[in-house]
C-alpha positions in Angstrom: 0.7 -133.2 59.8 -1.6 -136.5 59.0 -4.4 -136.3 57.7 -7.4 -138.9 57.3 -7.2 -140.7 54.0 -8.8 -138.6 51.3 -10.4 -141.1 49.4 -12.2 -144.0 50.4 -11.9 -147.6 49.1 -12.9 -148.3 45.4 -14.1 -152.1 44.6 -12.0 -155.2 44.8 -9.3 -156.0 42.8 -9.0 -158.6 40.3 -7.0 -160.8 40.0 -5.2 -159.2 37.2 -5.2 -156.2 39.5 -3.6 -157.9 42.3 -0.6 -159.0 40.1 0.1 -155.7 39.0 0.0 -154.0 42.2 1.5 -156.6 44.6 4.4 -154.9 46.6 2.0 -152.2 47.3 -0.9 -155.0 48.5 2.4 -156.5 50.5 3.6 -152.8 52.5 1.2 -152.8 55.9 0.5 -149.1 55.6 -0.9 -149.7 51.9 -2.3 -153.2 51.9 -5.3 -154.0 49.9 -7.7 -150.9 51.3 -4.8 -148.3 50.0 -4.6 -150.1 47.1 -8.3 -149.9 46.4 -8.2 -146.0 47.6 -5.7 -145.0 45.0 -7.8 -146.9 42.1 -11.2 -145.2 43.4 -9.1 -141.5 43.5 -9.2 -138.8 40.7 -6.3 -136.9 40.5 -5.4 -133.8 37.8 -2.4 -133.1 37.0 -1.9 -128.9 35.4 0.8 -129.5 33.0 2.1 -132.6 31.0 5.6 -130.7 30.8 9.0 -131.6 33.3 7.1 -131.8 36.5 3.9 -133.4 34.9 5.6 -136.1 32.9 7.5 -137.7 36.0 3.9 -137.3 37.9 1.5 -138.8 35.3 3.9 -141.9 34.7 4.0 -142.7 38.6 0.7 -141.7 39.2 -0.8 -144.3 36.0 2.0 -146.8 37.6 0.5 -146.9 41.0 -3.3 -147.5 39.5 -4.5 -144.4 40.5 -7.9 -144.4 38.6 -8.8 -141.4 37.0 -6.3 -139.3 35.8 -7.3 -135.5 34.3 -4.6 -133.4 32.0 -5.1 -130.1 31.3 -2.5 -129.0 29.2 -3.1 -127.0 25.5 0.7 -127.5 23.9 2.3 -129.0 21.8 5.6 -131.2 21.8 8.6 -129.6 20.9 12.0 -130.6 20.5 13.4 -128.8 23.3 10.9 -130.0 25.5 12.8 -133.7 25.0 15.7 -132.5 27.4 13.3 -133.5 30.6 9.8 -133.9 29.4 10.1 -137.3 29.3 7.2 -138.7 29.0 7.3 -138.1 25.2 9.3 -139.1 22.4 10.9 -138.2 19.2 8.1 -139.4 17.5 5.6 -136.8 19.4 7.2 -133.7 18.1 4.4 -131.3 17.0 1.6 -133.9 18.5 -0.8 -132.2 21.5 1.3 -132.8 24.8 -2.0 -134.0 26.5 -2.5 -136.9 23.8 1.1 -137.7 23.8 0.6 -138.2 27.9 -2.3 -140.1 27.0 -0.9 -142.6 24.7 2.0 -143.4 27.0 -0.1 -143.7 30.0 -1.7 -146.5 28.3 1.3 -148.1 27.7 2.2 -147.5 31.6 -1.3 -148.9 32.5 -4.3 -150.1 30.2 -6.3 -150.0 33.4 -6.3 -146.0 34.2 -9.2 -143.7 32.8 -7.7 -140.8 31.2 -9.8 -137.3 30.8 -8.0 -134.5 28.5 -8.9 -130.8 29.1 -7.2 -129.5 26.0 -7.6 -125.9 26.9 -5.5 -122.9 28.9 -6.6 -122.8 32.4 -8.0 -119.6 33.3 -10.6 -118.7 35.6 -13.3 -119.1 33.2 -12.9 -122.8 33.4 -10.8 -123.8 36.7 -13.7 -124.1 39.1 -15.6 -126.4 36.9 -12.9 -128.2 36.2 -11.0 -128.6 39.8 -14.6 -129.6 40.8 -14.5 -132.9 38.9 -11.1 -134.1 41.1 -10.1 -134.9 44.5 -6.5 -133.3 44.4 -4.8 -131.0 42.2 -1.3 -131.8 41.1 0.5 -128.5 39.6 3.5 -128.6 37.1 3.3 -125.2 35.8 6.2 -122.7 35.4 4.0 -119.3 36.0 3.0 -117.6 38.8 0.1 -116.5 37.1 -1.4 -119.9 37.2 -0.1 -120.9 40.1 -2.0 -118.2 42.1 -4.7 -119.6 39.8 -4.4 -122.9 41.0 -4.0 -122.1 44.9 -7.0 -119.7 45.0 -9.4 -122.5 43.2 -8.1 -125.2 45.3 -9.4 -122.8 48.7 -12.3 -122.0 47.1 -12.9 -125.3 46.4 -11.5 -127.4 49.5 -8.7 -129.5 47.1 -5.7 -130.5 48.3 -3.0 -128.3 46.1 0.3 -130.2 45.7 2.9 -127.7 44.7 6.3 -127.9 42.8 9.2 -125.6 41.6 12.1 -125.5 39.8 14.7 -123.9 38.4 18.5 -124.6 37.3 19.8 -127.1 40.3 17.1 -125.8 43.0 13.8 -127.3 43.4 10.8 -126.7 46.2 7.8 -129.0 47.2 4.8 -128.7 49.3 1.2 -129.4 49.9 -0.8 -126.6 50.5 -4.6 -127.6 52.2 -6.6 -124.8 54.0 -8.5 -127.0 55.8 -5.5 -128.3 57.5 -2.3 -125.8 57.0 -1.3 -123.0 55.1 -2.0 -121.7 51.5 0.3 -120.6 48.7 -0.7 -117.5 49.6 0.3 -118.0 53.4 4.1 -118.3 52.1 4.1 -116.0 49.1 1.5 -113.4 49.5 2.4 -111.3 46.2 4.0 -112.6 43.0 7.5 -111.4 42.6 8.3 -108.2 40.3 8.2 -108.6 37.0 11.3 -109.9 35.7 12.8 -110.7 38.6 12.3 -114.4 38.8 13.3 -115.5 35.4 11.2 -118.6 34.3 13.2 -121.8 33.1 12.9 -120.8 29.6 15.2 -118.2 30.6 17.2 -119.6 32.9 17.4 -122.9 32.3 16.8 -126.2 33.7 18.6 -129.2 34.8 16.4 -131.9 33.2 16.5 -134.8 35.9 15.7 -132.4 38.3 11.9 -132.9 37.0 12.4 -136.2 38.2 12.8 -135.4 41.5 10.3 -133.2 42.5 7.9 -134.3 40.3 8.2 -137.7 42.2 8.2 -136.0 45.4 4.4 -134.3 44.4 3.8 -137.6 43.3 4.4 -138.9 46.8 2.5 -136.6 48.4 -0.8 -137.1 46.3 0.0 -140.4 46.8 -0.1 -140.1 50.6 -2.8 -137.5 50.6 -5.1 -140.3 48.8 -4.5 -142.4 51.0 -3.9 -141.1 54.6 -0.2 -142.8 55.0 2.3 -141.2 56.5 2.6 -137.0 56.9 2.3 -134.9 54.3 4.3 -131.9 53.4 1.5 -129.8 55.1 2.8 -126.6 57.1 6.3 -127.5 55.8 8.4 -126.1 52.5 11.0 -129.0 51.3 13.8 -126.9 49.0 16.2 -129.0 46.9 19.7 -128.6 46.3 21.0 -130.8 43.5 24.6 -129.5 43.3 25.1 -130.2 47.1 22.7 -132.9 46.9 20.8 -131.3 50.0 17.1 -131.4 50.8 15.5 -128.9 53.9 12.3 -129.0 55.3 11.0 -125.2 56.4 8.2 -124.5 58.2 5.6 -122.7 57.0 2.5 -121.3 59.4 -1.0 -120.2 57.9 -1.5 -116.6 57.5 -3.6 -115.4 60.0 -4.2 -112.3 58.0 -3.8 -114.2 54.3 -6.7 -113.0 52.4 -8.0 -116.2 50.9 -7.5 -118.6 53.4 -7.8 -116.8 57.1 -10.7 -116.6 59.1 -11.5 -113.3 58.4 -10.3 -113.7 54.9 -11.4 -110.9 52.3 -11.0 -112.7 48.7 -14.0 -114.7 48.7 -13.9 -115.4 44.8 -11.3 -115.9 42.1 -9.4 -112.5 41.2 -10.6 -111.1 37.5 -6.8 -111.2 36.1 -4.3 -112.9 37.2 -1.9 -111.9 34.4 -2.2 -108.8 35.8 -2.3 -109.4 39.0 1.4 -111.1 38.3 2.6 -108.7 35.8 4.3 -110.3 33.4 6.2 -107.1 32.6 6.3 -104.0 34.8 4.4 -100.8 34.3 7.5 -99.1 33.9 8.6 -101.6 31.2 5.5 -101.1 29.5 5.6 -97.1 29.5 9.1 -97.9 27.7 8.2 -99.9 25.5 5.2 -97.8 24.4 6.1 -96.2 20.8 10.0 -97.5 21.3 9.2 -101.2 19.9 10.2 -102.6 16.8 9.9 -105.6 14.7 12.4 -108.0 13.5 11.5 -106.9 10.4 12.1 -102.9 11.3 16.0 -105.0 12.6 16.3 -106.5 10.1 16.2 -103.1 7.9 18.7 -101.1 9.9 21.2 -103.7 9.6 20.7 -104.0 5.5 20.2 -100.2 5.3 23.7 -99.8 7.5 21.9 -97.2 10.0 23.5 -95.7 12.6 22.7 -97.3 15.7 24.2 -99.8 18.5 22.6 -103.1 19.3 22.6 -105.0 22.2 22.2 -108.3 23.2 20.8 -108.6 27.0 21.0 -112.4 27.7 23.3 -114.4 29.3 26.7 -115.5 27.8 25.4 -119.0 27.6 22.1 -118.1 25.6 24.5 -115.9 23.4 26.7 -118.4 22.4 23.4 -120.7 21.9 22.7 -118.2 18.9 22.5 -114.4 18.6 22.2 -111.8 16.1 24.7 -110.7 14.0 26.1 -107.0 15.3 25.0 -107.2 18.3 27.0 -106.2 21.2 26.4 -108.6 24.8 25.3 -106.9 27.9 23.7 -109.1 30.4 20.9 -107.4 31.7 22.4 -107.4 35.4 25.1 -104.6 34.3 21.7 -102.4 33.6 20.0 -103.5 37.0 23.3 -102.6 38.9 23.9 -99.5 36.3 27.7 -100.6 36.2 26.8 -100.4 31.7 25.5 -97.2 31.5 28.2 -95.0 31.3 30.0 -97.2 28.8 27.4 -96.8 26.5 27.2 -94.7 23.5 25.8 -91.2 23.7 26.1 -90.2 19.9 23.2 -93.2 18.3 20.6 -94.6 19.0 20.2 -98.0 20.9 17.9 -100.8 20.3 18.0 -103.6 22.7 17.1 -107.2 22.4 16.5 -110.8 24.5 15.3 -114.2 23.9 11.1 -112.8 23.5 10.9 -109.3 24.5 10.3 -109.5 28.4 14.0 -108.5 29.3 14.9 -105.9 27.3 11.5 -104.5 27.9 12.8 -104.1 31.4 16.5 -102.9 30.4 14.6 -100.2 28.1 13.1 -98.8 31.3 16.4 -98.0 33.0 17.8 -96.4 30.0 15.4 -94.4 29.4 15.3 -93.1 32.6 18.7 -92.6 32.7 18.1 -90.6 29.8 18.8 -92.6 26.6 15.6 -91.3 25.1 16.5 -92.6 21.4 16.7 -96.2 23.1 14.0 -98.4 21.7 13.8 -102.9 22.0 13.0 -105.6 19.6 9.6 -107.4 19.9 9.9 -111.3 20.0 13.7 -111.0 20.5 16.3 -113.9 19.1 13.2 -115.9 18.8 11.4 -114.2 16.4 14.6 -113.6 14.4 15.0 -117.3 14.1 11.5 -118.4 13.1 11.1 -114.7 10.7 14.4 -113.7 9.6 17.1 -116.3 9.4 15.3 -119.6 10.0 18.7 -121.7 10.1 19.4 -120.5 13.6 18.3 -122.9 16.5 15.3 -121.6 19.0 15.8 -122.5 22.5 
């Protein structure tokens, strides 16, 4: 669908201008009014991560004017893998200063504003409000039902991006003109059912590719060229090298974004709302979690009891924990493990952080392993606690 331009022109350029933007200022569609449209726009970008780096540096490179971060992290090394618009040197530096720094070097001209804080609903209204469109590179559906929901509320333009592995997705979600996120996933997926790219991994250049694609699409958006990715899904296949466009219809029963829609304000919780963990996982793990530390004890003290490891083979091999037996956490889903396992000791299962075996704790105890209890903070909390040799990941 096209849509008007969503900005209108800023001043003239300079002449210093013009030679930095000239094969824009030379492509008819763009020309010198575009041009002056993309350095008049605001734009924020949620995240300065794999989909935000790729985003920010085009974003500075095209002169868009004002450019708004709101990201609360810090640089770490495994973030160097696709993150790219920070450096060795940034390790342990604020991820929104780092952006910052090398936006500068990108483009002297753009006006950068940090938000240094964890969007929530306390502060997303207020600061939404301050841009024209919303750029999202987060990797949790509790923000990104965060996001959609403000940008309604609000009118904004919500450019949308996904990844995970090989497989990417892009859209543009604008009530006024289309559908919402809500419109093509109404309710967050169950708990642990969607691992997060932490989990599951990433192939890093694949942040280059949709994250250029949003950028594309704010672009356009700004300035009223061509059709956005309104009404339409684009899903990315990077082993086959394959990119559909699905159609995606407004709601007409969507609570946010219908006519006779019944959310009228942003939802009190949206952790809970997405569940993080399950309630079953959480009834589980009530009274049957212990610490590294309580681990690290029954393997000294040579207590009876069977450990397991419920990550993949590939995380395992990454690092693990010493005794511990694999089981990916699928055998426990499809119950093909259970009757394998022992009867005659206790079990205590482990992840990467907790979420995981949380879940896995669930089915055995309701299979009837009632001894079964799961390690808080998983391989990653052994690391940095226990045995701070072993890589994190």
């Amino acid at each position: 669908m096209k849509t008007p331009p969503l900005v209108t022109p800023g001043p003239a350029l300079t002449v210093d201008e013009v030679r930095r933007y000239s094969r824009h200022l030379i492509i008819p569609d763009v020309a010198m009014a575009g041009q002056q449209r993309l350095m008049n726009a605001k734009v924020l970008c949620v995240g300065a991560g794999g989909l935000g780096s790729p985003a920010l540096m085009y974003l500075a490179a095209a002169g868009v004017g004002t450019l708004g971060i709101v990201e609360f992290d810090t640089v770490d090394e495994s973030n160097l893998q696709r993150q790219i618009i920070h450096g060795q040197s940034d390790i342990g530096k604020s991820k929104a200063l780092s952006a910052k720094e090398k936006i500068a070097e990108i483009n002297p001209y753009i006006n950068v504003i940090l938000h240094e804080t964890r969007l929530d609903n306390s502060n997303v209204m207020e600061i939404f409000s301050q841009y024209d469109i919303i750029v999202d590179g987060t990797d949790n559906f509790a923000t990104r039902y965060l996001v959609n929901d403000a940008c309604v509320l609000l009118k904004k333009p919500y450019v949308w991006g996904s990844i995970y592995r090989f497989d990417g997705q892009a859209s543009v979600f604008w009530a006024e003109y289309g559908p919402c996120y809500r419109c093509l996933y109404p309710e967050p997926p169950p708990p642990g059912m969607v691992p997060s790219c932490a989990e599951g991994g990433v192939l890093g250049v694949l942040c280059a590719t949709i994250g250029s694609i949003q950028t594309t699409e704010a672009i356009k958006v700004l300035t009223g060229v061509g059709e956005p990715l309104i009404g339409s899904l684009m899903v990315y296949d990077a082993l086959d090298m394959t990119f559909r466009k699905i159609k995606v219809r407004k709601d007409p029963n969507c609570p946010l974004c219908s006519e006779n829609a019944t959310q009228t304000a942003l939802l009190p919780d949206y952790e809970a709302f997405c569940g993080t963990v399950s309630e079953a996982a959480q009834e589980a793990s009530s009274g049957s979690t212990i610490t590294v530390q309580d681990l690290k004890a029954k393997i000294d003290n040579k207590d009876n009891f069977y450990l397991i490891d419920v990550r993949e083979p590939s995380e395992y091999e990454i690092v693990n924990i010493p005794t511990a037996h694999l089981i990916p956490k699928q055998g426990f889903i499809d119950g093909s493990v259970l009757a394998s396992l022992p009867q005659d000791k206790p079990i205590v299962l482990h992840c990467k952080s907790g979420v995981r075996s949380a879940e896995c704790l669930a089915i055995l105890k309701n299979a009837g392993f009632a001894d079964a209890s799961h390690v808080f903070g998983g391989v990653i909390a052994w690391a940095k606690q226990i045995d701070t040799t072993l890589p994190v990941y």
